[in-house]
C-alpha positions, 0 to 999 in steps of 0.5 A: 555572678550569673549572666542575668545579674552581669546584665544588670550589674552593667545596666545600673547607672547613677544619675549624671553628675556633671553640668556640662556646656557642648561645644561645636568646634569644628576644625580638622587640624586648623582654626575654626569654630571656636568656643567664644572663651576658650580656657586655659589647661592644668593637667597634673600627673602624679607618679604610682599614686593609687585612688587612695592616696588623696585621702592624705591630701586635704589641700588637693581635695578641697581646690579639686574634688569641693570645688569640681568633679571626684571621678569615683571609677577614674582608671589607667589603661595600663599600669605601666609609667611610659605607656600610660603616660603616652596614652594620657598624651595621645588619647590612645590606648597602648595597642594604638599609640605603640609604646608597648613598654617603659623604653619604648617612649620615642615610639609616641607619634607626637603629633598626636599630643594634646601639647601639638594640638594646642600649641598649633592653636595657639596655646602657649605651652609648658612642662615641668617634671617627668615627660617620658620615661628615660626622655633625653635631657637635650631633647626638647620635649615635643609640642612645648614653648617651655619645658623643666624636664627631669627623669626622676629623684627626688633631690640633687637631679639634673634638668634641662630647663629651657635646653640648659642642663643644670643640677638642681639641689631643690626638693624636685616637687618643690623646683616643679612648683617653682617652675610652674609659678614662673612659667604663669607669671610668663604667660601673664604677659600675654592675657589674650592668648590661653595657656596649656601647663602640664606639671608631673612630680615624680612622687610618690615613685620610689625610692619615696624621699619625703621632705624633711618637714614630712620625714616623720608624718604618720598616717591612719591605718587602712581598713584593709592593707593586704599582706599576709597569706592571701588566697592564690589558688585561683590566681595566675602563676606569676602570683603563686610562685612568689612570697607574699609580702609581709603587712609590715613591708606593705604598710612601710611602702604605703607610708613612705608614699603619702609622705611624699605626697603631702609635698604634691599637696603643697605644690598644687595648693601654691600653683592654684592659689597662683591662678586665683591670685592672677585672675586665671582660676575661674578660667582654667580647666584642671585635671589631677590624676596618675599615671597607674595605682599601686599595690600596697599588700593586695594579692601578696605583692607591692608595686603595679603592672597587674590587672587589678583594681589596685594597679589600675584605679588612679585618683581623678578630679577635674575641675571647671569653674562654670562648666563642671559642678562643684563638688559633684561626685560621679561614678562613670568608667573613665581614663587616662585616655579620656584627658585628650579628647576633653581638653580637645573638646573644651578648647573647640579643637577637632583631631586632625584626619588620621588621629584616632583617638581612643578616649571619650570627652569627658564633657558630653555625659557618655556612659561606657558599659566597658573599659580596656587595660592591657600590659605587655611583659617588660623586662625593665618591670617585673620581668615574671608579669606576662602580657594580660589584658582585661575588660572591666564593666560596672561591677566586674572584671574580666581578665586573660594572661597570655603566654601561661602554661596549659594547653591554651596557653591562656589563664583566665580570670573573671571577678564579682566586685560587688561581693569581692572588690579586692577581686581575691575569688577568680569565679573562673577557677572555682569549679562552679559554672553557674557563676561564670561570665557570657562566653562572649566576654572573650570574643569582646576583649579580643575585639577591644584588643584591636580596636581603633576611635570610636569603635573602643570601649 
């Protein structure tokens, strides 16, 4: 791609498809001008479940993406568990909010959390499933009246629910639904005040245990699932010096994953049909996402932790009845980073002095030209991943892996999607200079490495 089509590759945008209501909230931290109904919030995050994923998952589809908005360019700012998770809480990047790795999740300022700041309003509040990763079980999670936590598995798992640990024989999606149905039933009791409900199934995480119902549940194969002998020359060490998988590896991996999702599609369908029966649906503004992708063959491996689009592209629907269009489809950059500062938005809740949160509200119809992702090397991860970081715009990606043989000690990386989506052409490694990137690009991720609020892409 030349430097006059990457102009114009960020320069090309689709018509809005949302129908948005602004808000003038104008608190600093305590009440203030609030919207006349403020909703209440669902936010649903999956574990390791690629954009792809909710192909398998018509019941999820037809309540979220028929009934509001499909973020078609929906990312996670790092595809790495605990730091995603945190940003999705904090609305920070990870370079702000310092949980650089999987276990480093005391490191979360929470007074930053969405949970804090609507719990402080007034909301009530609860979690059921995965907080962050490795949380103590009898540590309340902070910023929640009630909470159903977990670390992961799928059956036979210890939770603390409410403070009292006890081992739960129930499918873990299925005891997440029970929770959350219960806790709804809890906040009936209470219509005047709205209601904050995070729910984070650990599927489709490995080591992906299906329900029996679905242990043998087959699926269409994907146009393209990777595997085999993929082009690497251009690729960074840690992808040249290990054997690809197999397609055979990749699709049993792809498989045992929708399996266990077909059981997060039961439990959101049960959880919506639980609104819709109490009167609370129209009234409720729900986000369904994840909290990285995966890689199913795609440059040889399995698994996420890389800049690519398979790591860090993640499901994303949001629905608000009355406030976002139904069905609309729309193609902006956004992510995880964006939930705290919507939700904010919504329920007319400014941040307090000193918060600086790196997301952007969904509901004012900003376009970025730009997306930040970054990971730093983690041992409890793929121990042979360097720390990268990447910008990402309409049409392209840019990447540098830091800390790599070579005088600079950096290798680079830079992408056309339009003509390679599957970003397998490193246009930086190909001996042609006609398509490389403005050299600016590095003088910009630099930039967007350090930035803080407004001044993030």
């Amino acid at each position: 791609m030349n430097r006059g089509r990457l102009v114009v590759a960020g320069l090309l945008v689709a018509a809005l498809a949302l129908a948005v209501v602004a808000f003038t909230g104008s608190r600093g931290g305590g009440p203030a001008a609030r919207p006349a109904s403020r909703p209440n919030v669902l936010v649903i995050v999956t574990d390791d479940a690629r954009a792809e994923t909710l192909r398998v998952m018509p019941k999820t589809r037809a309540w979220l993406a028929d009934g509001g908005v499909t973020f078609t360019q929906g990312f996670a700012t790092t595809p790495s568990c605990c730091p995603s998770r945190a940003s999705i809480l904090s609305g920070r990047y990870v370079h702000n909010h310092g949980v650089l790795r999987q276990r480093l999740g005391d490191r979360l300022d929470q007074r930053t959390t969405v949970a804090r700041y609507l719990r402080d309003d007034g909301y009530r509040t609860a979690m059921a499933g995965k907080f962050l990763n490795r949380w103590p079980l009898r540590t309340p999670p902070p910023g929640f009246d009630h909470w159903a936590l977990a670390n992961g598995g799928y059956y036979d798992q210890l939770w603390a629910v409410d403070g009292a640990l006890r081992r739960v024989p129930t499918y873990s999606t299925t005891f997440i639904g029970d929770q959350a149905v219960a806790y709804l039933d809890e906040f009936e009791g209470d219509d005047a005040r709205p209601w904050f409900l995070y729910l984070a199934p650990f599927a489709p995480h490995d080591p992906r245990v299906p329900e029996p119902k679905y242990a043998k549940a087959s699926f269409p194969a994907l146009d393209q699932v990777g595997g085999g002998s993929p082009e690497l020359d251009g690729a960074p060490r840690y992808l040249r010096e290990r054997d690809p998988v197999t397609p055979a590896e990749a699709a049993e991996v792809r498989t045992g994953q929708l399996r266990t999702l077909l059981s997060v599609d039961d439990m959101v369908d049960r959880v919506l049909r639980r609104l819709e029966a109490t009167g609370e649906l129209e009234g409720t503004l729900i986000f369904f996402l994840s909290d990285n992708g995966y890689g199913w063959g795609e440059h040889g491996r399995v698994g996420k932790f890389t800049p690519y689009t398979e790591s860090i592209k993640v499901p994303f629907l949001v629905r608000w009845p009355g406030r976002l269009a139904a069905g609309a489809v729309d193609d902006r950059l956004v992510a995880t980073v964006d939930i705290k500062p919507t939700v904010l938005e919504a329920a007319g809740i400014r941040p307090q002095e000193g918060d600086t949160v790196d997301g952007r509200s969904l509901l004012d119809g900003r376009r970025r030209e730009r997306l930040l992702a970054e990971y730093w090397q983690d041992q409890a991860n793929a121990p042979g991943i360097r720390d990268w970081a990447a910008l990402r715009g309409p049409g392209w990606q840019y990447i540098e892996n830091y800390d790599q043989p070579g005088p600079s000690g950096t290798f680079r990386e830079f992408y056309d999607l339009t003509r390679d989506p599957g970003m397998e052409r490193n246009l930086l490694a190909d001996d042609d200079p006609g398509n490389d990137p403005p050299a600016a690009l590095a003088a910009e991720l630099a930039a967007a490495r350090a930035c803080q609020g407004v001044g993030c892409p």
